[in-house]
C-alpha positions in Angstrom: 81.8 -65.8 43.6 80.8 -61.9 43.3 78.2 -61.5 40.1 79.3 -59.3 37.6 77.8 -56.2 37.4 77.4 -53.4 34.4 76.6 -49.7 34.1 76.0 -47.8 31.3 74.0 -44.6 31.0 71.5 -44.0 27.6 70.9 -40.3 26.7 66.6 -39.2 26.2 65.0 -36.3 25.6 65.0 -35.4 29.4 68.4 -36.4 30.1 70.6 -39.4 30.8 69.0 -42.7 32.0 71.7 -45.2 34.0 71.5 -48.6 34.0 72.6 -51.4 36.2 73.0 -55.0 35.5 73.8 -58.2 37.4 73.1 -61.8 36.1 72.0 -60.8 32.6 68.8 -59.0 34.3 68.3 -55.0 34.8 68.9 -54.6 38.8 69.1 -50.9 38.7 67.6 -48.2 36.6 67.7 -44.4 37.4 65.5 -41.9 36.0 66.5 -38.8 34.0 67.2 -35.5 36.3 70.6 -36.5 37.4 73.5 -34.3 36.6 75.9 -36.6 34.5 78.3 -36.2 37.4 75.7 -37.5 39.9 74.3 -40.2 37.9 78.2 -41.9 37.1 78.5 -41.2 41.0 75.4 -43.1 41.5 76.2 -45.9 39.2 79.7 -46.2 40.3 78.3 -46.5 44.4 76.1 -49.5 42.8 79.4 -51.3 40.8 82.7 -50.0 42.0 85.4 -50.8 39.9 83.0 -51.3 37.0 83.7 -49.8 34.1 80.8 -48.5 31.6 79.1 -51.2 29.0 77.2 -50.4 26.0 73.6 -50.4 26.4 71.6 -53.3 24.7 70.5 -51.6 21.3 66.9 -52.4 22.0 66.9 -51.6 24.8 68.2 -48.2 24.4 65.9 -47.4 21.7 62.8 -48.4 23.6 64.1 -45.8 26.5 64.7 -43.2 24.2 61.4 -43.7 22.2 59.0 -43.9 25.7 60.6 -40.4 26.6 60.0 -39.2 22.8 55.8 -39.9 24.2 56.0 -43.2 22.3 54.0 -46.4 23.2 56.4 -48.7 24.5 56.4 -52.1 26.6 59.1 -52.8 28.5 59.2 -56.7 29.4 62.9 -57.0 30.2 63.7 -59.1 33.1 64.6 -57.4 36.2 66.4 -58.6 39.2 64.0 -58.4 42.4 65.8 -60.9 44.2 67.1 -58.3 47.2 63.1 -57.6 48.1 60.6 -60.0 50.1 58.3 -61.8 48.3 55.6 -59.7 49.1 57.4 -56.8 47.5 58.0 -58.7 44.8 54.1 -59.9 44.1 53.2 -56.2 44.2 55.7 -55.3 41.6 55.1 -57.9 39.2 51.2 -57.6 40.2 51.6 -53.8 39.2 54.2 -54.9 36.0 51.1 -57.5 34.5 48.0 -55.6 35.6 48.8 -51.8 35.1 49.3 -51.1 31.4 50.6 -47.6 29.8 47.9 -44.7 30.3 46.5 -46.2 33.5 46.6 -45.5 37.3 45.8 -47.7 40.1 45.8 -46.6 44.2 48.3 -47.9 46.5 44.8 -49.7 48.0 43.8 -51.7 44.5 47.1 -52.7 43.8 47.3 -54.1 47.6 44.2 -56.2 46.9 45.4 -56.9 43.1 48.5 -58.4 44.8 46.4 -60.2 47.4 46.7 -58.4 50.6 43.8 -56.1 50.7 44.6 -53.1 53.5 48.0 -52.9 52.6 48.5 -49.6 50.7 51.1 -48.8 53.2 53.2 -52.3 52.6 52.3 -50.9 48.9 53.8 -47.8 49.4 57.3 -49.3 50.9 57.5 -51.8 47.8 56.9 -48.8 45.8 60.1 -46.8 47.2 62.6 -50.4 46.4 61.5 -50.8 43.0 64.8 -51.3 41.6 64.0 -50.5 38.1 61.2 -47.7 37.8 60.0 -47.1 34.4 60.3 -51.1 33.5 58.4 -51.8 36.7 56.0 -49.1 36.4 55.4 -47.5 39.8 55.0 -43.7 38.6 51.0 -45.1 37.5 50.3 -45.7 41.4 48.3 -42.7 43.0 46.7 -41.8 46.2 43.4 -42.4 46.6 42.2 -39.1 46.8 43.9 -38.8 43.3 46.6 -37.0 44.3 50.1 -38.1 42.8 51.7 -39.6 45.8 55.4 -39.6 46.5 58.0 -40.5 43.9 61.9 -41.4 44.7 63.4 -40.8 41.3 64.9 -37.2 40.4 62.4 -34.4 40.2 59.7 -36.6 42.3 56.5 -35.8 41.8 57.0 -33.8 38.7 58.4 -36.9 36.9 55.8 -38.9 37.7 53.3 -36.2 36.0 55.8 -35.8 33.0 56.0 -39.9 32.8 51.6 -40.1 33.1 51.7 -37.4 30.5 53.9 -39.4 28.3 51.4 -42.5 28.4 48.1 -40.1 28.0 47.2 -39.7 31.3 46.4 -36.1 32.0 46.7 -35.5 36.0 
């Protein structure tokens, strides 16, 4: 039996937010700098033959009020089932440990999650997270303090305008 799977996209300050889910759990979430075009495109890729599905209320207000600067937690489940289990330590490692308006290195959250030396294994679980912003992998830095890469639309610069939101001043 195929899951059922939802989209629906929820409009902030910096533009549209799309949202995936499968099993009653968020399995995909992309970022504001999408065109609307290339966000439905991207959602639709994810669930063909889906049509769009309001957003849960709360859900929708808690995007829009985290991209309005204000303090929000986001403890919805997520759906990591398609990523090992290490990946999956490291993100809800990074999910418990890493609250708004801190940072952490791809090396401390490696030995948070229990493999010490593995910034690069970090790194890769970093670049699945299926749902950034709810799994917060825009407050994981370099080292050196340097941002680090970021997937989502507008890379690096939304991860600055994301730390900026929470009171972290890169």
């Amino acid at each position: 039996m195929t899951e059922t799977k939802q989209i629906m996209a929820v409009p902030t300050r910096l533009g549209q937010i799309g949202l995936g889910f499968a099993g009653g759990k968020v399995a995909r979430l992309w970022l504001p700098g999408m065109s609307r075009a290339d966000l439905d495109k991207a959602m639709r890729s994810w669930a063909p033959n889906t049509g769009f599905s309001k957003p849960p209320q709360d859900l929708a207000q808690r995007l829009g009020a985290y991209f309005d600067g204000a303090p929000v937690e986001f403890d919805d489940p997520v759906d990591l089932s398609a990523l090992s289990a290490f990946q999956q330590r490291v993100l809800e490692t990074l999910r418990k440990k890493v609250k708004r308006g801190r940072t952490v290195t791809y090396s401390q959250l490696a030995a948070l999650a229990g493999k010490p030396g593995a910034a690069r294994a970090v790194g890769s679980a970093m670049a699945k997270n299926p749902a950034p912003l709810i799994i917060p992998c825009h407050r994981v830095v370099r080292t050196d303090g340097a941002m680090g890469g970021f997937s989502a639309p507008g890379g690096v610069e939304m991860k600055r305008a994301m730390l900026k939101l929470e009171g972290f001043y890169p």
